[in-house]
TORTISE-116265 format. One record per atom (N, C-alpha, C, O): residue in three letters; x, y, z. Coordinates in steps of 0.02 Angstrom, whole numbers, plus 50000, padded with zeros to 5 digits. Example, Ala and Ser with C-alpha at 12.3 -4.5 7.8 and 13.67 -1.06 7.14 Angstrom:
<sites>
Ala506604971650390Ala506154977550390Ala506604983550390Ala507124983450423Ser506424988850354Ser506844994750357Ser506455000250394Ser506705005750402
</sites>
This chain:
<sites>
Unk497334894050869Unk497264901350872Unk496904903450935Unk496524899350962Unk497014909450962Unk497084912051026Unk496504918751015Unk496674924651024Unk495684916350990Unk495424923750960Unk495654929151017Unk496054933551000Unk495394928951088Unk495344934451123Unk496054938451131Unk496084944351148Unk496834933051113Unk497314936951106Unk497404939751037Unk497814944151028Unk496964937050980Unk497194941050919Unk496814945650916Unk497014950250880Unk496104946750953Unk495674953150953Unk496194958950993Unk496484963650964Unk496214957651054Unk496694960351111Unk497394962151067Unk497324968251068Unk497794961451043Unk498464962151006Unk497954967550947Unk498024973650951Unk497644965650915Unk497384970350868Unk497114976850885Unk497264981750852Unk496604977350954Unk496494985250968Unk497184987050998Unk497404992450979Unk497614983251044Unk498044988351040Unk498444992850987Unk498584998850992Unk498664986450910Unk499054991150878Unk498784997150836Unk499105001750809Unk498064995950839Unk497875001650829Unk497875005850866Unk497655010350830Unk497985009250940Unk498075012950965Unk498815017150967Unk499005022850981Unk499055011950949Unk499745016250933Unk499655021950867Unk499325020550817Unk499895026550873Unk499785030750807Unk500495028650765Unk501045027450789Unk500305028550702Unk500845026250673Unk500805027650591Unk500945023450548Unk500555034950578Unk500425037050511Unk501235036350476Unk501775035250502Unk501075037350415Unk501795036850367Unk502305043150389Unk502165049150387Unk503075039450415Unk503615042950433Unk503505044750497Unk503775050050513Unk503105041250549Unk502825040950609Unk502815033050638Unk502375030750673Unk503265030450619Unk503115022650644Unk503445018950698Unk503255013850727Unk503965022250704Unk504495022850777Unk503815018250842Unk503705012250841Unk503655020550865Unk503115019450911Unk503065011750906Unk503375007850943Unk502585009650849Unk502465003450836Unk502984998050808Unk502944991950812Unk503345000650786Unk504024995950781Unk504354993950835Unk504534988150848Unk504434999550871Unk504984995550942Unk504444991950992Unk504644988151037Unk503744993250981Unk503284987951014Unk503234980450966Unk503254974650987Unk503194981850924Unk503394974650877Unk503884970050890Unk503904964050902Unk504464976750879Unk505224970950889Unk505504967850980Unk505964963950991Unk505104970651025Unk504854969051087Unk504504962551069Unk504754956951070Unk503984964051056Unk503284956251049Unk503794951550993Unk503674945651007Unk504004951650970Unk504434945850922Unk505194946150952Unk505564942750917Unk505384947950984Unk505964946951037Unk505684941351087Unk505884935551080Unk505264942951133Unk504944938351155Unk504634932151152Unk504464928451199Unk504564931151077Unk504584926351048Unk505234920351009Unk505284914650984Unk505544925151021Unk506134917951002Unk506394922950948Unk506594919150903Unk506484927750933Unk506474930250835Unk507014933550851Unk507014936750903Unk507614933550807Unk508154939450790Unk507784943250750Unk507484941250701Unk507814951150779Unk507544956750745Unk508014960950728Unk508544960750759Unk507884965850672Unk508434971350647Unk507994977850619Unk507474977150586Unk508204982850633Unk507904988750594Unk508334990650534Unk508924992350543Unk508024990550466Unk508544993450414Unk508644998950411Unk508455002650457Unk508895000650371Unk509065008850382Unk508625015250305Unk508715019950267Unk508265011450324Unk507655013250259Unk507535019850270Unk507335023850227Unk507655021150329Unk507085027750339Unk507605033250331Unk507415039150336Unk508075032250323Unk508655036750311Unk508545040550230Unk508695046350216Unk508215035350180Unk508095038650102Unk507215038750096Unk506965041050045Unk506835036550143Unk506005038350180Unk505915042750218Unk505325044350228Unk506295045250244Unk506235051350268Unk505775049050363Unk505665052350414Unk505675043950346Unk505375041950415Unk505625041850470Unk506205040950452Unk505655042150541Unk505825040050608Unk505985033050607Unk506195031450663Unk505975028850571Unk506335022150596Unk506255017050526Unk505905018350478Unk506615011750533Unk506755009650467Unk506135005450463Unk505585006950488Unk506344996950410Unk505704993750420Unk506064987550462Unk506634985450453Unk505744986150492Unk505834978350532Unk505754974350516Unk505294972250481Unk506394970650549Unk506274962750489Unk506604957950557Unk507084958650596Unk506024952350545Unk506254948250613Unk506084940450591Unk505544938550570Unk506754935750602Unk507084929450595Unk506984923450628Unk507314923150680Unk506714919450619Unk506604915150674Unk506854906950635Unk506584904650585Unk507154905250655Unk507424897050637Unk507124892950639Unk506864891450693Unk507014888550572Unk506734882850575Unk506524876050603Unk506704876350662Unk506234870250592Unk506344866350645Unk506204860850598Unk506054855550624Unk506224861150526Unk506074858950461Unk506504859550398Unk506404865250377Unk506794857350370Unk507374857450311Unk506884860650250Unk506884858450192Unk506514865550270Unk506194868950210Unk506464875650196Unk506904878450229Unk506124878550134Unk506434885750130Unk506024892250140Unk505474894350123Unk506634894650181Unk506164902150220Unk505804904550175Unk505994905450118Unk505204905850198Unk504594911750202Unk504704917750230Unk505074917950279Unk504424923650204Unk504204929150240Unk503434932650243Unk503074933850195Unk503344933250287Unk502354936350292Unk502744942650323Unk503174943750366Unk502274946850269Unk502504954950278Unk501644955950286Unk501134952550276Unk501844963450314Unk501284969450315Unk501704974650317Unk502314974250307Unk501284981450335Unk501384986650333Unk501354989650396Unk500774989350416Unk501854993450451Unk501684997050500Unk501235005450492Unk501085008450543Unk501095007650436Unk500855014950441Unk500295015750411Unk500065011550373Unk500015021250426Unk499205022050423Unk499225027750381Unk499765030750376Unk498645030050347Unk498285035350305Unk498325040250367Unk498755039650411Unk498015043350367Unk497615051050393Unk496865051350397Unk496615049250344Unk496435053250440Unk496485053750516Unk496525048350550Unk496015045150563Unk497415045750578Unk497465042450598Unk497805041550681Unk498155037450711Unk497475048250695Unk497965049450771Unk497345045650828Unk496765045550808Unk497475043050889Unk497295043950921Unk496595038250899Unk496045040750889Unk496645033950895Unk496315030550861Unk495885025550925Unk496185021650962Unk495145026950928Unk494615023350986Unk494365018550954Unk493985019950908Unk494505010950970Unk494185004950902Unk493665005750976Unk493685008251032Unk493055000250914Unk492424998550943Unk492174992350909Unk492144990950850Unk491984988750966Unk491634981750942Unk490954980350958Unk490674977551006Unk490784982650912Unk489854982150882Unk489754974050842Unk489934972250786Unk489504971450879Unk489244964750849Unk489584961950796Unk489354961450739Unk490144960150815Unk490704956350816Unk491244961250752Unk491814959350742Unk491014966250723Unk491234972850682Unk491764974950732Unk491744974350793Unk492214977250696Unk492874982850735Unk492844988050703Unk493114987450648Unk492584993850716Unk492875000550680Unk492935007350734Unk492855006450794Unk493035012750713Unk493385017750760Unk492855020050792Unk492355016650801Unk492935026850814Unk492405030350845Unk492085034550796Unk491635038550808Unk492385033250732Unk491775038750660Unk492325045250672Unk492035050250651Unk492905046950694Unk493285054750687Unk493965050050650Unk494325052750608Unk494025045350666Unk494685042750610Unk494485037250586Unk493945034350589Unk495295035150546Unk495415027150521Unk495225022550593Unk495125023550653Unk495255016850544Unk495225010450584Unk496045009950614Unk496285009750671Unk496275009950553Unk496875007950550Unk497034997050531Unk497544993550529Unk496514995950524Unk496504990450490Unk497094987650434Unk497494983050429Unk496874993950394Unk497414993450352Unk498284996750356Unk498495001750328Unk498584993150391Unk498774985850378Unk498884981850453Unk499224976750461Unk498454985850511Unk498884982250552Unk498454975350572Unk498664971050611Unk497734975250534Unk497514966650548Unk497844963750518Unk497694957850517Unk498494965750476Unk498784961950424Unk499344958650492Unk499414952550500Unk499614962650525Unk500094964850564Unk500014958950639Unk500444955850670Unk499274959350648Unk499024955650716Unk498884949450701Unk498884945150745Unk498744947950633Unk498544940350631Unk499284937450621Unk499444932750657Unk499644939250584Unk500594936850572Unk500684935350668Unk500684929850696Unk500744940350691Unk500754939850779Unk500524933750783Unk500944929250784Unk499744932050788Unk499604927250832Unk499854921750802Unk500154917550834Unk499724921150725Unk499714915850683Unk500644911050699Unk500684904950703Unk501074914450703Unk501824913950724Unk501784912650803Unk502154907750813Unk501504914950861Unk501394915250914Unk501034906150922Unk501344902050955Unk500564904950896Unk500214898650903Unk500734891950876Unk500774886350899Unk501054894950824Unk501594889250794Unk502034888550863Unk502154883050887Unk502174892450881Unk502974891750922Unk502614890350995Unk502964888051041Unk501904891851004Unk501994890051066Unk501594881151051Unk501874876951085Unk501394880151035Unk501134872151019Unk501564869650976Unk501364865550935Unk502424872350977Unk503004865450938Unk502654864050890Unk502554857950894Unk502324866650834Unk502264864850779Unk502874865050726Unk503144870250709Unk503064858550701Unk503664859150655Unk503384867450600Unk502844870350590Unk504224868450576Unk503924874150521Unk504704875350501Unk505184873950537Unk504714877750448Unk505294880250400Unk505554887450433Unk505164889750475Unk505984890350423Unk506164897050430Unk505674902750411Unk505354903250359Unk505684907350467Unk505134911650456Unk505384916650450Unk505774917850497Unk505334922750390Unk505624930350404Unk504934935050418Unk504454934250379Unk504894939550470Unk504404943650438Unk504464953050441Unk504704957150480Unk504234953250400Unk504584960050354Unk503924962850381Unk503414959450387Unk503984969650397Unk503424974350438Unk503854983750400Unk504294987750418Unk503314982950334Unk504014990150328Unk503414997150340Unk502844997350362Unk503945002750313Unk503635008450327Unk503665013250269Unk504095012950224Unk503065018750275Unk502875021750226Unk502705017150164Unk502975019050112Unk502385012550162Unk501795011450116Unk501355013550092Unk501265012450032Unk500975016850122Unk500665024750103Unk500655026650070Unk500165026550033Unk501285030750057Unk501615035650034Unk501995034449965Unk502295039149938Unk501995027449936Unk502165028149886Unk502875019449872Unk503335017949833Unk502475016249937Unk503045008749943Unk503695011649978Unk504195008149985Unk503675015949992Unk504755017750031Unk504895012150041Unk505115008449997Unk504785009950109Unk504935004250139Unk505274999750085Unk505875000150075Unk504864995450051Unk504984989150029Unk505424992849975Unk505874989249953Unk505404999549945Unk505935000649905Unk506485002349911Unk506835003949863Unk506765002450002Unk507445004550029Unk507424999150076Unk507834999950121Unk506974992450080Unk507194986850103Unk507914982450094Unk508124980150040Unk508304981750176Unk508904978050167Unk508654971650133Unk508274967750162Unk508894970650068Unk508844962550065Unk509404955850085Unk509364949650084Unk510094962450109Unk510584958550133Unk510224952850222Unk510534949750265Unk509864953450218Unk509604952250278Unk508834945950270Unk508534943450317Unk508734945150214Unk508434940250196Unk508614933650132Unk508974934050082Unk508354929850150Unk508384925450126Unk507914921550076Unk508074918250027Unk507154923350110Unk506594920350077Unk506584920350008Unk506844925749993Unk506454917749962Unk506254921949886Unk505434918449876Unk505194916649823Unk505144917949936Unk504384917349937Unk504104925449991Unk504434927950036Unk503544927549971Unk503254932250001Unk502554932250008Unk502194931749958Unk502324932650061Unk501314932950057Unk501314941250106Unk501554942250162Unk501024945050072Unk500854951750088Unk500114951350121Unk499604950050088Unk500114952250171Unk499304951850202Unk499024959150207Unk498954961850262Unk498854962650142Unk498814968950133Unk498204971350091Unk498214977450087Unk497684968650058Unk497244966850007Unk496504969250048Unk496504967250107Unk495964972650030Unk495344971950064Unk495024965650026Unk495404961550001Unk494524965250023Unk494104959150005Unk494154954550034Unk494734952850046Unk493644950750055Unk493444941750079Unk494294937450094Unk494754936250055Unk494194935950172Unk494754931250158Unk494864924850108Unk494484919950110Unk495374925350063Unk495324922550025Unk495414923949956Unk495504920249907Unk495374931249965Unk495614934349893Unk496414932249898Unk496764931049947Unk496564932449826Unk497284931349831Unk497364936549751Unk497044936149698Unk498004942049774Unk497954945649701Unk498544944949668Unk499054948149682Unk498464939449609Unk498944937949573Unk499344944549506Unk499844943649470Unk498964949649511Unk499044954449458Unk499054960549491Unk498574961449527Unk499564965849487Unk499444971249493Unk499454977349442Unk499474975549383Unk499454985249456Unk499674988249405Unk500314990449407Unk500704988249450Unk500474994349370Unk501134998749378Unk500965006649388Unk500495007349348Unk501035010549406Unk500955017949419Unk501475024049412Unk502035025049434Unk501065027449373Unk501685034849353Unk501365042649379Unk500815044649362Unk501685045449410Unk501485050449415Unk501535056649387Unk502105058049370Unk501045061649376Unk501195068449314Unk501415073249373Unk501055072449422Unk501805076949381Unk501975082849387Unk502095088349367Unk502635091449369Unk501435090449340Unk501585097849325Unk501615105449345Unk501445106449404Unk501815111749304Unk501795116149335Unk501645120349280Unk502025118849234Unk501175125849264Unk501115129149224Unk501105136649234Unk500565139149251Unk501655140549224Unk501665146949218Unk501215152849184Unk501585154749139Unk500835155449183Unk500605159749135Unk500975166049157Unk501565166549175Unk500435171649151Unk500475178949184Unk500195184249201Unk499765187049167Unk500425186449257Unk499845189049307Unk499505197049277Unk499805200849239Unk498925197949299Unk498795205049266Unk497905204149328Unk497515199849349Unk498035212249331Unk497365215849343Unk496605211349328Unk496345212049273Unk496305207049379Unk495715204549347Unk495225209049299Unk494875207249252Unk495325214749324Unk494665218549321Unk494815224149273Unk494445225949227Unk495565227449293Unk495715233049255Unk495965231349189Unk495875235849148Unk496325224749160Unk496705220649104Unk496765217049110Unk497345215549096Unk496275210549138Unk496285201549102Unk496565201249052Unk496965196549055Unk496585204648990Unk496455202448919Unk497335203948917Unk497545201748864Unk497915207048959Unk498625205848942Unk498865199448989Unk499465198348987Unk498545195749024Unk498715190849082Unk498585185249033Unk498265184948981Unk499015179649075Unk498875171149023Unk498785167949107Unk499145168049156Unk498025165049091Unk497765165749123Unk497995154549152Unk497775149649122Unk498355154549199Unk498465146649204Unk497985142049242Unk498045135949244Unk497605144649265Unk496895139849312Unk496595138249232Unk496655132349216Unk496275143049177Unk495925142649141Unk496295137549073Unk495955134749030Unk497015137149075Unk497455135149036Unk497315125649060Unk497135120749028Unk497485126549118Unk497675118449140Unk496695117249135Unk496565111649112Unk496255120049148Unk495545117949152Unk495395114849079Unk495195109149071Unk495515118649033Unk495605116548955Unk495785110548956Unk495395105748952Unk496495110148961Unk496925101248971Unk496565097548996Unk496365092748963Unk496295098649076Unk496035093949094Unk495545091349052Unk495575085249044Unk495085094549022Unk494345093348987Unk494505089748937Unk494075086048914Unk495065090048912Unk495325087748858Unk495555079748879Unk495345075548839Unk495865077748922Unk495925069848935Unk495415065748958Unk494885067748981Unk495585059848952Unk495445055048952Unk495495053949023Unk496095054049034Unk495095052749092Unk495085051049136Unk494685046649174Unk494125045049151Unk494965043149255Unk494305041349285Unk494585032849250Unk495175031449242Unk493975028249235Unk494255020149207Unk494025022749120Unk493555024849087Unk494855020549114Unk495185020849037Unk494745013648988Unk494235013448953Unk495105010049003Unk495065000548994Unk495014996449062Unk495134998749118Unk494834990749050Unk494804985149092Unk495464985149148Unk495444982749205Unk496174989449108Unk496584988149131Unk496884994449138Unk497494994649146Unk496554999749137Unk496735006249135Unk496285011649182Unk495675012549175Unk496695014649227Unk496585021149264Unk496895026749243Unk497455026249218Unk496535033749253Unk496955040049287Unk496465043949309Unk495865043249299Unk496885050649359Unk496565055249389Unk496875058849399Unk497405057649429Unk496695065349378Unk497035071149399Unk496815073149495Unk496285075749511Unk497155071949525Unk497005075649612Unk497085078849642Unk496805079549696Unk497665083449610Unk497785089149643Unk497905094849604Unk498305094749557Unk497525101049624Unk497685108949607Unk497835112849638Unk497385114449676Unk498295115649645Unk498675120549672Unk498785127849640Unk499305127649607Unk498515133449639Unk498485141149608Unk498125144749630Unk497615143649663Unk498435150949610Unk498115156649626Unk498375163349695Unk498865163849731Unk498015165549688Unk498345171849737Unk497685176349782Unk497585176949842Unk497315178849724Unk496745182249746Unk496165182149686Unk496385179349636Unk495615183849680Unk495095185549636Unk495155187049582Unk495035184449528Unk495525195649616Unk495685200449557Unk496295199649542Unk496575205149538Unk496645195149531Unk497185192749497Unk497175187649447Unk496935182249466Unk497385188049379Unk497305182249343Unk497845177149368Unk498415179349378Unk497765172949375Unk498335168549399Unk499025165649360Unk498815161049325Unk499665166149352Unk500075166249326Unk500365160049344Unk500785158149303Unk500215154449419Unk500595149749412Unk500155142149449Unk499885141649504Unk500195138849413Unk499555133049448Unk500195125649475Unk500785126149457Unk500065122249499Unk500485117149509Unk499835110449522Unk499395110449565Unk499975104549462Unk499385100549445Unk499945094049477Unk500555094349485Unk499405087649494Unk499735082349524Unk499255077849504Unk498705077749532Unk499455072249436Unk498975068049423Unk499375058249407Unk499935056649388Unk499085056049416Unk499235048649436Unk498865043849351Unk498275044749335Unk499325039449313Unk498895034049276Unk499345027649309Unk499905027149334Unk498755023049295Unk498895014849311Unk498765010849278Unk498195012049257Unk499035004449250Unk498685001449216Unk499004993949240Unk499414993849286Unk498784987449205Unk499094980549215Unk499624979349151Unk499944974149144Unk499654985249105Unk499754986549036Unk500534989949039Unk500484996049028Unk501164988249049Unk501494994049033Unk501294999648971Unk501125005448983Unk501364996848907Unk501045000748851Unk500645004548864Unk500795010548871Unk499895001948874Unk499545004748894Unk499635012448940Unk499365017848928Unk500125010548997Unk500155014449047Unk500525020449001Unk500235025748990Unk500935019548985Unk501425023248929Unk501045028148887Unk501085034248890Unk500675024648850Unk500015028448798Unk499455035648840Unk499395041648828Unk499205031548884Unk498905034648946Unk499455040448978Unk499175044449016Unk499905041148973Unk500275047149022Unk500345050148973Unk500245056148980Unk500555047648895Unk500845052548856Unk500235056248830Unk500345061748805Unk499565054048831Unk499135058348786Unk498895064748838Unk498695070248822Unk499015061448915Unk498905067748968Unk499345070748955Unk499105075848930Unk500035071248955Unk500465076648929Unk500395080048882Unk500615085748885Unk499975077148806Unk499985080448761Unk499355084948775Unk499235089848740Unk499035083448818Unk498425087948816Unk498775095548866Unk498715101148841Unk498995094948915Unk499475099448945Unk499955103248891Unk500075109248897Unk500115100548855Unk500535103348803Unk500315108348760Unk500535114048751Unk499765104948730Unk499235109548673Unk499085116248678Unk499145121048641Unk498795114848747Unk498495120248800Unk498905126348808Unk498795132048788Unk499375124048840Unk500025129548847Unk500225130248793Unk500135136248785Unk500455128148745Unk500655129948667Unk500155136548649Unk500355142248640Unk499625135048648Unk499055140648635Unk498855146848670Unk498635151848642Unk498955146148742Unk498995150748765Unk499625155148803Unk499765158848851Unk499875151848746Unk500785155148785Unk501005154548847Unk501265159048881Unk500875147048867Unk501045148248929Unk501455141348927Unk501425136048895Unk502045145449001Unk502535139548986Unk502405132549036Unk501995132449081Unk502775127549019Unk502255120349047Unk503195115949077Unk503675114349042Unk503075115249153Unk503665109949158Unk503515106649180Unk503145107449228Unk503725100349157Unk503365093949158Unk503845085449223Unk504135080549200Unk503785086549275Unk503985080549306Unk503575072349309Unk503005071749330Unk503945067549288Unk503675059549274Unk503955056249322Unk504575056149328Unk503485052549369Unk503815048949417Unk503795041449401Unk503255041449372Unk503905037949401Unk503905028349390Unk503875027049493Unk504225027049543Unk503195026049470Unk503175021949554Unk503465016749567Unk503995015749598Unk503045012749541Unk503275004449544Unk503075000149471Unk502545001149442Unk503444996549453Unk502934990649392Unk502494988149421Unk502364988449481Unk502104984349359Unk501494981049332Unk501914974449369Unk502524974449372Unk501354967149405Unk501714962249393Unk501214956349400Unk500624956649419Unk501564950949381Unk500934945449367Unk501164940549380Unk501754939149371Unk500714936649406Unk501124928349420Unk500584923149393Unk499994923449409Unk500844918249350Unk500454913149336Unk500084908649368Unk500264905649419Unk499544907749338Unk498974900949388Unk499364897649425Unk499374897749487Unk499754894149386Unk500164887949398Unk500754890449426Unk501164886249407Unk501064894649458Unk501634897749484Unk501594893249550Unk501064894049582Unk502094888449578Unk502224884849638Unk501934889549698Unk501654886849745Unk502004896949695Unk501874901449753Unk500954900349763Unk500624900649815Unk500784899349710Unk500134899849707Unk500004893349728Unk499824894149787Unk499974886649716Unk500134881349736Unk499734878449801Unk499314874249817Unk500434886549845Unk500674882649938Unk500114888349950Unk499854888550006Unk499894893049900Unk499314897849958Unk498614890149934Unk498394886149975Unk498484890249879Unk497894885149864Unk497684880849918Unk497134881149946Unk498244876249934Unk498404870849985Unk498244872950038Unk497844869450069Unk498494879650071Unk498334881650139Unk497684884350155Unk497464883650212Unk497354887250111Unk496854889350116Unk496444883650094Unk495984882350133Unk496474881650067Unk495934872150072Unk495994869050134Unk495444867850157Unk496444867350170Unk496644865650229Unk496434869250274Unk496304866450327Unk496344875150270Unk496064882650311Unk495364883050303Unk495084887650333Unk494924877750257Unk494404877050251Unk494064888150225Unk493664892050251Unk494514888550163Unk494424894950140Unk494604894850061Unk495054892650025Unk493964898650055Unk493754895849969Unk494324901349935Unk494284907349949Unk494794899049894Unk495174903749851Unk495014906149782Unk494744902349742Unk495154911349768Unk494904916449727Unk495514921749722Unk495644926949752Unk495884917449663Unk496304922849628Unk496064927149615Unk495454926049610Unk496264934949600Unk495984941149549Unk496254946249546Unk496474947449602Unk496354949849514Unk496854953949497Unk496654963549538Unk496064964749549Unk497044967649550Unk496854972649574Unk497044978949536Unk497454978549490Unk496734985449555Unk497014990849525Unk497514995049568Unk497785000249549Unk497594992149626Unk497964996949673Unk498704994049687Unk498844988849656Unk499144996449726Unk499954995549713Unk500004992049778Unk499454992049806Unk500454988949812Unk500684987049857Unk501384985549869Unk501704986949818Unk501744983249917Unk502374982349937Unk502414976549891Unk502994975649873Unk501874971249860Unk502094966549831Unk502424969149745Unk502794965449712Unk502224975249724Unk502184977449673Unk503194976249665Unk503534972949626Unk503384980649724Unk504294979849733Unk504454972049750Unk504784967949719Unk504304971849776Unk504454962949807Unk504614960949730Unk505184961249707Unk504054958749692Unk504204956249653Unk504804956549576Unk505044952449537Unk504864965249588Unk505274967249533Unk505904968249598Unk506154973849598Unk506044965649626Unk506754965049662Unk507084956149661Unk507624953249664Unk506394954549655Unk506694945649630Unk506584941049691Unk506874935749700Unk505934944849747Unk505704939549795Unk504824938549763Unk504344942449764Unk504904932249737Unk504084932049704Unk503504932749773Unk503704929649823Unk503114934949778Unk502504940449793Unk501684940249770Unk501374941449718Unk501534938449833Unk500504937149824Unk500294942749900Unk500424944049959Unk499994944049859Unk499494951549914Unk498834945749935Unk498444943049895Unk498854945049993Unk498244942450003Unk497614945950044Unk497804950250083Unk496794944750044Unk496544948850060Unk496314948250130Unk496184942250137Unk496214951050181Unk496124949750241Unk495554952450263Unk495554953450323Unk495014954250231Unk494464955750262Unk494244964250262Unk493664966250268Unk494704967750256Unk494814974750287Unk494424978250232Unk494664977850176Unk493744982350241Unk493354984550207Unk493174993550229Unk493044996150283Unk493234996550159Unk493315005550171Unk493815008750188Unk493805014450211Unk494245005850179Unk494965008550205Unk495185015450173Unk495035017850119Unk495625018050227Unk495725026350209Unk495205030850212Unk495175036550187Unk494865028450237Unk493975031650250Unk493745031550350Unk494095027450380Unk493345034650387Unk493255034250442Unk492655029350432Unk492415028650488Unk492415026650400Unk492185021950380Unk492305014850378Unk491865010650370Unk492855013750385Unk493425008250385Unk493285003950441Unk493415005650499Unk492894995850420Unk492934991850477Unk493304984550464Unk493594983150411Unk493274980450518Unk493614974050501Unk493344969550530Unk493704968650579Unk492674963850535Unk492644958550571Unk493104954550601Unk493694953850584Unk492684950850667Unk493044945850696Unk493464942050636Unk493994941650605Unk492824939450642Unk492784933950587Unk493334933150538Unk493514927450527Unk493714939450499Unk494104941250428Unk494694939750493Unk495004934550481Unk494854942350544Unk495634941350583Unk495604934750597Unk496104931350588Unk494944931850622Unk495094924450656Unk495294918350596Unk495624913250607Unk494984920650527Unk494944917750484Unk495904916550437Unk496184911650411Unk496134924950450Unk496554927250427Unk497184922150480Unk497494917150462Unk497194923650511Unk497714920350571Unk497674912350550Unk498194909950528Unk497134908350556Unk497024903050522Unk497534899550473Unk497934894850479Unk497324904650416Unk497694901550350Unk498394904450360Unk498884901650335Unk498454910250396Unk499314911050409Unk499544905050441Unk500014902550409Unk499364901150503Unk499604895350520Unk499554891150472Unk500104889250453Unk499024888350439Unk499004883150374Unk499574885050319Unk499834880850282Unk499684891350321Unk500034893150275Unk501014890850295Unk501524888750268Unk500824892550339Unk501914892850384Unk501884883550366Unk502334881150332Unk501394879650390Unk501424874650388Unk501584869250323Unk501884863850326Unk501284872550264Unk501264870450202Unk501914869650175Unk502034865250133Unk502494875050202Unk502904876650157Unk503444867150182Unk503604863750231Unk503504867150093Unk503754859750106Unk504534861550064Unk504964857150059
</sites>
C-alpha cells in the first residue's frame, strides 16, 4: 500500500462535488483512474429510472487465477452540505472545514478499493477476477443498486465498504424499511372569527403523532416521524398537512406490526375529527441476514486475520446497497471503514481507518480461492 497515494486519491475525491443525482463529475474521473488501470468500464443506464446525471459504474478487470469473481462496491454520492468540500489534516484526522460533509461517506470507501486494486496490479500479485460496482444515489433511498445492470456482472460475492465503525466491523444483519406517506385534509376557516366550523389538520395529525409508538421500538425495531408539511397563515385553521414518516426493523413482522399501528393511529384521529386521511406505503428495501458460518463470511475472517484486523460481526439499523445486493441474489457484507459522524459537518475519517481499510481490501482480493 501506497499511504501518501491513498491519502492524495482521497482529498481529491472529495473535492469533487458529487451529492445524490449529481455524480457525473466523479464517475467519469473514476472510469478514467480504472481505465488506466487495465479495467473494462461501463456506465448503466440507472440513472434513466434515478433520475440522476449518470448511471452507476461498473469496472472489469481479468483474472490471473482460476477463481471466482468478486466485486468491492461503494457509493459515488454524498448527503448535503456537500458542495465544495475543503478536507483538513489535523493530526493524522481528515475532516472538512466545519461548513460541510466530509464526504467520507462513501468515498474512503471509494479510495481505498483505488489503491487497494492499484497495489495488486502494480506488484503482479496473482488474483481472481475483479468487478467493481461504484453506484449512485444511495442516499436517497439505494437507486443505484436497485436499477443496477446485472447483465454485466458476474460475481455472486459482494463486500460493500460502506459501514462507520472500527475497521473491522463486518455487518452481517440489516433492516428492512417502509415508508408512511401521508396527507391529511381537514378545513379551512377564520382562526379568530370561526375556528370552531374548521377541522383543524396540524392539531389532527399532532393527536396521531402522540398517539404512536416512536423513536427505538425493540432491540430490533425503529420509527420516526420527520417530516411536516402545513399550513398557510396564523389566522387560518389549517385544512391540509402532508406527514413523511419511516419504520425499520431486522423483523419483517415486526416491521409490518410497527407501520400498521402508525396508520391506525392516523386513522383514529381523522375518523374523529372528520378529516379525510390518504395514505401512501413505500417498501424500500428488505431485512437480510447471513449466517456465522456463510463461506462469504469465511474469506472476510481470513483476510482480516491476515490483515492483522480483529473481526467483529454485528448487526446494524441502517440500509445499504447491500440490503438490494442481497435480495437480487449477489450475497452481500457491508463492511466498516472507519468513517465516524457521517451526514453531519462533523464527519471525520483517520489515516489510520483508510490505511488499515486498503490493507484488508488487498488481503481480501487475495483470499478469494
Amino acid at each position: 500500500m501506497n499511504s501518501e497515494r491513498l491519502i492524495n486519491t482521497f482529498l481529491d475525491l472529495v473535492k469533487i462535488n458529487s451529492v445524490s443525482k449529481d455524480e457525473k463529475s466523479l464517475a467519469l474521473e473514476l472510469k478514467s483512474r480504472l481505465e488506466k488501470l487495465g479495467f473494462e468500464t461501463y456506465i448503466d443506464d440507472a440513472d434513466k429510472k434515478s433520475g440522476s446525471n449518470t448511471g452507476n459504474l461498473i469496472a472489469k478487470l481479468k483474472g490471473s487465477k482460476n477463481v471466482p469473481p468478486m466485486m468491492l462496491s461503494a457509493h459515488m454520492d454524498t448527503v448535503n452540505p456537500g458542495l465544495n468540500i475543503t478536507p483538513q489534516i489535523i493530526d493524522g484526522v481528515i475532516r472538512s472545514d466545519g461548513t460541510t460533509i466530509l464526504g467520507a461517506d462513501d468515498k474512503a470507501g471509494i479510495a481505498t478499493i483505488l489503491e487497494a486494486v492499484t497495489y495488486i496490479i502494480e506488484n503482479n500479485i496473482p488474483h481472481g477476477p475483479i468487478e467493481i460496482v461504484f453506484t449512485i444515489c444511495e442516499e436517497i433511498g439505494l437507486l443505484g443498486a436497485k436499477y443496477l445492470d446485472h447483465s454485466k456482472l458476474q460475481s455472486k460475492n459482494a463486500f460493500v465498504f460502506d459501514s462507520s465503525g472500527e475497521v473491522g466491523t463486518v455487518i452481517i444483519q440489516g433492516p428492512a424499511q417502509k415508508l408512511i406517506n401521508a396527507t391529511i385534509k381537514g378545513k379551512a376557516a377564520h382562526a379568530g372569527l370561526n375556528p370552531e366550523k374548521g377541522i383543524d389538520a396540524i392539531a389532527t395529525a399532532a393527536r396521531a403523532i402522540s398517539n404512536m409508538k416512536l423513536g427505538r421500538i425493540d432491540n430490533e425495531t425503529t420509527a420516526n416521524v420527520g417530516i411536516i408539511k402545513g399550513g398557510h397563515s396564523t389566522n387560518i385553521v389549517c385544512d391540509l398537512l402532508e406527514l413523511e414518516a419511516e419504520a425499520r426493523s431486522l423483523d419483517a413482522k415486526k416491521l409490518d406490526n410497527q407501520v400498521n399501528h402508525m396508520i391506525q393511529c392516523l386513522k383514529d384521529e381523522c375518523k374523529a375529527a372528520n378529516a379525510e386521511l390518504d395514505i401512501d406505503i413505500q417498501d424500500c428495501y428488505d431485512e437480510f441476514s447471513i449466517d456465522l458460518n456463510d463461506p462469504i463470511l469465511k474469506i472476510v475472517e481470513s483476510a482480516m486475520k491476515n490483515a492483522g484486523i480483529d473481526y467483529k460481526p454485528t448487526s446494524t439499523g441502517g440500509g445499504s446497497d447491500t440490503n438490494i445486493l442481497n435480495k437480487s441474489g449477489i450475497k452481500a457484507v457491508t463492511l466498516g471503514i472507519g468513517m465516524t459522524n457521517s451526514h453531519s459537518t462533523e464527519e471525520f475519517i483517520t489515516i489510520d481507518s483508510l490505511e488499515k481499510t486498503a490493507l484488508f481490501i488487498e488481503s481480501l482480493i487475495q483470499e478469494m480461492k
